[in-house]
N, C-alpha and C positions, 0 to 999 in steps of 0.2 A: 741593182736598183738604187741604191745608195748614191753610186758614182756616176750616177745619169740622172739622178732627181726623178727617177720614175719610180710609180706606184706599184705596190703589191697586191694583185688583182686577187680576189676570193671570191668565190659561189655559196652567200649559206641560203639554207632552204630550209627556213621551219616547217615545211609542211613535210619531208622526211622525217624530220622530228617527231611529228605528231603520230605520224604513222609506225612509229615504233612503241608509242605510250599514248594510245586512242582513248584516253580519260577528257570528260570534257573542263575539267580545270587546265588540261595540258593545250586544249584548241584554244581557250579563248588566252591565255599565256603566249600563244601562237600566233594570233589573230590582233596583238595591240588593243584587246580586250581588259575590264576590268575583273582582275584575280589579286589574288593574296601575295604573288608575285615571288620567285626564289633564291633562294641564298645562295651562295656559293662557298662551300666547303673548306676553300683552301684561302681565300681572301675576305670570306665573312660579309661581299657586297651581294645588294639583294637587288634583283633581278626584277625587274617587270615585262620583259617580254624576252623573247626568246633570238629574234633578230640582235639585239643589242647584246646577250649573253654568248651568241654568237663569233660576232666582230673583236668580241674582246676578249676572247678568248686566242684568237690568231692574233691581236694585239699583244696580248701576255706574253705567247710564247715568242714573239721577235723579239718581244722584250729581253729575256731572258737567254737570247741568241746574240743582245748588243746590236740589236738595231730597230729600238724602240724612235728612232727618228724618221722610217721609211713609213711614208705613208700609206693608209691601207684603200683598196679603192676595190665597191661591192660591182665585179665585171658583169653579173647576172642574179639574180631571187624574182620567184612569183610561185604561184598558185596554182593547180588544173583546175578548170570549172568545169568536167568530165573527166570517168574513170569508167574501169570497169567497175564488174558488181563487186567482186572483192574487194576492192582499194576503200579505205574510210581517210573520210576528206575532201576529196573533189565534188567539190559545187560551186554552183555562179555567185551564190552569199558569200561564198566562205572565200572564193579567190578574190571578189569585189572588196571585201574586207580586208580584205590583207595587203591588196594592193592599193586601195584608199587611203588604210589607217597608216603606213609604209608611209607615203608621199607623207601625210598631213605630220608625222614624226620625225622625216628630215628637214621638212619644213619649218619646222618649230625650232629648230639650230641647238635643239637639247644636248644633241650627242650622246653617247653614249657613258655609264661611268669612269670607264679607263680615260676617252676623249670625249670630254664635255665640253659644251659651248659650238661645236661645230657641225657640220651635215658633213657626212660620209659619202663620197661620191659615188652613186649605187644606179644602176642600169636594170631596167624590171626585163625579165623572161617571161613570155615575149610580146612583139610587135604584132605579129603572126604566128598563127598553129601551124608546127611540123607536119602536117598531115602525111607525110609519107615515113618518119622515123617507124622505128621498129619499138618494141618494148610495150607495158602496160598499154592500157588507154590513155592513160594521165599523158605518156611521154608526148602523146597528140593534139594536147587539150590544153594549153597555157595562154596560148593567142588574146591579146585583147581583139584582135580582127581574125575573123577566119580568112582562107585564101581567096575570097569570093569577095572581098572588101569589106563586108558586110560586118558590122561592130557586135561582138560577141557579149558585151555588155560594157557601162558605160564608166570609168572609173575617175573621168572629173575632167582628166587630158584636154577634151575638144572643147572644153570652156574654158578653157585656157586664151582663147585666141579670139578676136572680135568678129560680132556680127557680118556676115558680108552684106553689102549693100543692095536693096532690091534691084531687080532687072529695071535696063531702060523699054520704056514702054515700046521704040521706036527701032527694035532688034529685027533683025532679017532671019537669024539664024536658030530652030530650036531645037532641044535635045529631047527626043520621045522613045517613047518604046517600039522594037521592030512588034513586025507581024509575027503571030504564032509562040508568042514568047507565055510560057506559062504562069499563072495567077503565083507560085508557090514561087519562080524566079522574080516576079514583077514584087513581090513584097518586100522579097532581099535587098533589091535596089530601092524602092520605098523607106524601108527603113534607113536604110543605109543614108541616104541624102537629106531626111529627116533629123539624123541625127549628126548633123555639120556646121549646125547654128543657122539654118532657113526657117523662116516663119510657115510653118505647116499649119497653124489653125486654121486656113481657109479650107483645108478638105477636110476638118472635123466634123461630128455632126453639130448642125446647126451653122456650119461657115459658109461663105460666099458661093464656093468651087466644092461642095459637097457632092453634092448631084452632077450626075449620073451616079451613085453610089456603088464603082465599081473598082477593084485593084489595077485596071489596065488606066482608068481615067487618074485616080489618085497618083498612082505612080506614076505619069506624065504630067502632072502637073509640079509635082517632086522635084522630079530627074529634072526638068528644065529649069526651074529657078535654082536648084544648085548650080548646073549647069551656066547659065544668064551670072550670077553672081560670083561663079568661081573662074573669072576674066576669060569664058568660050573657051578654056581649055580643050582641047580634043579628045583626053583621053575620057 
């Protein structure tokens, strides 16, 4: 790594963590939560979360190996927002949290103690849920999207990007729902398209395009202005 200028990839996962010491000073320690925060035995620096305790600890030891100049870079960390019933942890608060508070603390260019002033190049786990790995439920459950496209919850991402612009009134082509498709699929995609930065208030109650107040009507009205405003994409 050294002699190619390439990074030293690492996986840490407070939420392993947590799962070995399920005290709730230990989650919110976990979580970028406000705690009393921990020392560290052999260096005396105190700790406010557990991500950063982490990094710098694979920091230390390259250290210590004489290659405290190779940089470290996070290949994957996130949260399940579902588990089985044994697993303590997995929920949609607690992964939204961690994966919010995460962003908003690389963001802030703190760095960690060992590398302050900097953002650690860090990749969230994941984009999508595994749905077919093996192991707990958790191993199934990280997805900010499930496979279905459908946004598992919302952790700030899709505001990242601007508004798309409304439909031209004067379109030929629109995007609806087939025949026969169920009320429990039509909400997935409702939701879904709702949540892409389109102006949905018109089928709230009280909006323009309320009525019929029906999921096949809402969600055609959804799908098509995503649709209309995401340049008649076909997929």
């Amino acid at each position: 790594h050294r002699d190619n200028g390439s990074p030293f990839a690492i996986n840490p996962y407070p939420f392993f963590a947590y799962q070995s010491d399920p005290r709730p000073e230990t989650l919110a320690f976990c979580l970028f939560q406000p705690n009393a925060g921990r020392v560290d035995r052999v260096s005396g620096i105190k700790y406010m979360n557990m991500f950063d305790a982490q990094v710098d600890a694979v920091h230390s030891a390259m250290s210590d190996m004489g290659f405290k100049d190779v940089e470290i870079m996070v290949a994957e960390t996130g949260w399940p927002y579902r588990g089985d019933s044994n697993e303590v942890g997995p929920s949609i608060e607690n992964a939204k949290t961690y994966n919010g508070n995460l962003i908003a603390h690389l963001k802030s260019m703190v760095g960690t103690p060992l590398m302050p002033g900097k953002s650690v190049d860090t990749y969230l786990f994941a984009l999508y849920d595994e749905d077919l790995k093996a192991g707990p439920g958790s191993e199934r459950a990280f997805g900010l999207y499930k496979p279905d496209l459908s946004m598992t919850y919302d952790v700030g991402i899709s505001n990242c990007y601007p508004t798309p612009s409304a439909p031209k009134p004067t379109a030929t082509i629109w995007c609806v729902p087939k025949a026969g498709i169920s009320d429990a699929q039509l909400q997935l995609s409702l939701d879904y398209a709702c949540g892409q930065g389109i102006n949905c208030s018109p089928i709230q109650p009280g909006g323009a395009c309320f009525e019929p107040n029906t999921v096949a009507s809402h969600a055609a009205y959804a799908m098509n202005l995503y649709y209309q405003s995401s340049a008649k994409n076909p997929w």
